[in-house]
C-alpha positions in Angstrom: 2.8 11.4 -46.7 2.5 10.0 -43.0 -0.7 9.8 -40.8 -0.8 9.9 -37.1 -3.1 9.7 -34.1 -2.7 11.3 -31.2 -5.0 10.2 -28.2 -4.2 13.5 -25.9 -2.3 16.8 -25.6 0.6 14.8 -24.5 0.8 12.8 -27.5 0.4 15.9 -30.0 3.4 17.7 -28.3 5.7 14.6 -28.7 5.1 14.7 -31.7 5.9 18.0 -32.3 9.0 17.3 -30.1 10.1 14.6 -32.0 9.8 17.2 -35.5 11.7 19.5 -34.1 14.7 16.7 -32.8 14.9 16.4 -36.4 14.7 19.8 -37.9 17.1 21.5 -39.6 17.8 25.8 -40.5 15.8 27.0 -42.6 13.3 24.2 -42.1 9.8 25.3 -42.7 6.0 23.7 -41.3 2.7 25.1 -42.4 0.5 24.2 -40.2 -3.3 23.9 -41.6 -6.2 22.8 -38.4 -9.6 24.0 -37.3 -9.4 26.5 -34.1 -8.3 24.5 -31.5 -7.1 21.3 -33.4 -3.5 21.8 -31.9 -1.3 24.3 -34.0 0.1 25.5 -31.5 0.8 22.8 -29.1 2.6 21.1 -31.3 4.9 24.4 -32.0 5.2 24.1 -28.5 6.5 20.6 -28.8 8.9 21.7 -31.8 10.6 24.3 -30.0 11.1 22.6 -27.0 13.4 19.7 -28.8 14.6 23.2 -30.0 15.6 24.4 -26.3 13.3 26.8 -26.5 11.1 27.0 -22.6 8.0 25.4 -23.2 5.8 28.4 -21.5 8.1 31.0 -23.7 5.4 29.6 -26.6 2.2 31.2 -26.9 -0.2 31.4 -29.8 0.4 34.7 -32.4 -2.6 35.2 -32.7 -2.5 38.5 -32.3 1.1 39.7 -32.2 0.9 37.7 -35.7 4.6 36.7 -35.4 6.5 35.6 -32.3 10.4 34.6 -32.3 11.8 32.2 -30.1 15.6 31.7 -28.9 16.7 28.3 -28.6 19.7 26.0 -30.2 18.0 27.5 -33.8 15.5 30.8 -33.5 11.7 29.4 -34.0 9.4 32.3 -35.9 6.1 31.4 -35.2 3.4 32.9 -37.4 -1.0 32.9 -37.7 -1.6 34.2 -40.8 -5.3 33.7 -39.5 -6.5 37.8 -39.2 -4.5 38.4 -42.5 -6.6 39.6 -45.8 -4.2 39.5 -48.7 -0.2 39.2 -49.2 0.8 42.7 -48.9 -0.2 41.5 -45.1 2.2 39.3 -45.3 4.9 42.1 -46.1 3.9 44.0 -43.4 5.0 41.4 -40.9 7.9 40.6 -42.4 7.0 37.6 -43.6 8.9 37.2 -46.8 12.1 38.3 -44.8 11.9 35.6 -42.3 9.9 32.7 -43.9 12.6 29.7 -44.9 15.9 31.9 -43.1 18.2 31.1 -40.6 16.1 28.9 -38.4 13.0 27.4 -38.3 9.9 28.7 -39.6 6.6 27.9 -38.3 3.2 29.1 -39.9 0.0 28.6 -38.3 -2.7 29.2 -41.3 -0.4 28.5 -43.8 -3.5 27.1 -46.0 -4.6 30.8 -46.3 -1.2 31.6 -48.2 -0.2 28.7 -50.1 0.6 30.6 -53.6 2.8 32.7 -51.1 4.9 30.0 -49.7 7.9 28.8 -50.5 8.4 26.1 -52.7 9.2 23.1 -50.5 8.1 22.9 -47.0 6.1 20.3 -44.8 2.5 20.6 -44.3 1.4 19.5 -41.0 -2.8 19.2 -41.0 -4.0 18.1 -37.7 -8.0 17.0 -37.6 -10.0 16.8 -34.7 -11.7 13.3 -34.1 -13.5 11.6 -31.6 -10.7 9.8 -29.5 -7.9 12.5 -30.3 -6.2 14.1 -33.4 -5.3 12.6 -37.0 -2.0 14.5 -37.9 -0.8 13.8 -41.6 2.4 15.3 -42.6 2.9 16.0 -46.7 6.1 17.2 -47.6 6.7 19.3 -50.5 10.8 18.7 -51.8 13.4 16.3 -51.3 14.4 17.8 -47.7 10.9 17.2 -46.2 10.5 13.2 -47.9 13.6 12.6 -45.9 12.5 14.1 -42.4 9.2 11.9 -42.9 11.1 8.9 -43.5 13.4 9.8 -40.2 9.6 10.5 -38.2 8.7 7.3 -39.2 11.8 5.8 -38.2 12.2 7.6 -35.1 8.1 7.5 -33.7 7.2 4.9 -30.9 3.7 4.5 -29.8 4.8 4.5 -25.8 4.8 8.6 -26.6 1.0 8.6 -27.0 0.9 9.0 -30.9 0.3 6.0 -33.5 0.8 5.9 -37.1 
């Protein structure tokens, strides 16, 4: 597991940017966070070390699944309005979740018995002076990325750990 703390909007991107320098295909992140803890601006952070254009990534709220082109493709879930896993189904979620690219799932904590078996869980906590963001990987693939986050972080970006 890593913790970090990131003071501002700026620093919770970076971090996501940094992520998604290091991401692979077929990488997946469940993302777990109170409405309006940052989900989605650090998928905005991912996808843009991804080459995707940062105002190309917008919250799924209610389209429930967005794809993004970039140097991988980014599908960006909210499992949020969904009641049970034939839900899931309907989307296309089994399909896409863990393919070609990276896999992003906002809600994921709604699902869990329905993920995959190894993926990184990113929960992101509001706090007074910014955000706690702890990463817990799940498999061999996500212990490494950690350890190459850790290595790779530098507090001039906003973020702490």
């Amino acid at each position: 597991m890593a913790v970090f703390f990131c003071r501002d909007a700026g620093a919770t991107e970076a971090l996501g940017r940094l992520v998604g320098t290091l991401s692979e295909s077929g990488d997946i992140f469940c993302l777990v966070g109170d409405l309006g803890a940052g989900k989605t601006l650090l998928t905005k952070g991912l996808a843009s070390a991804l080459g995707v254009a940062e105002g190309d990534v917008v919250s799924p709220s209610f389209s429930l699944m967005n794809i993004y082109e970039g140097k991988l493709e980014v599908r960006h879930f909210d499992l949020y309005r969904l009641d049970s896993p034939d839900d899931l189904a309907d989307i296309g979620f089994y399909e896409y979740a863990g393919g070609e690219g990276v896999t992003v799932i906002e809600w994921a904590d709604l699902f869990m018995s329905e993920l995959p078996p190894d993926y990184l869980q990113v929960s992101i906590t509001i706090e007074k002076d910014g955000r706690r963001v702890e990463l817990f990987p799940t498999g061999p693939r996500y212990k490494e990325l950690i350890k190459e986050v850790l290595r790779s972080a530098d507090s001039r970006t906003g973020y702490s750990h």
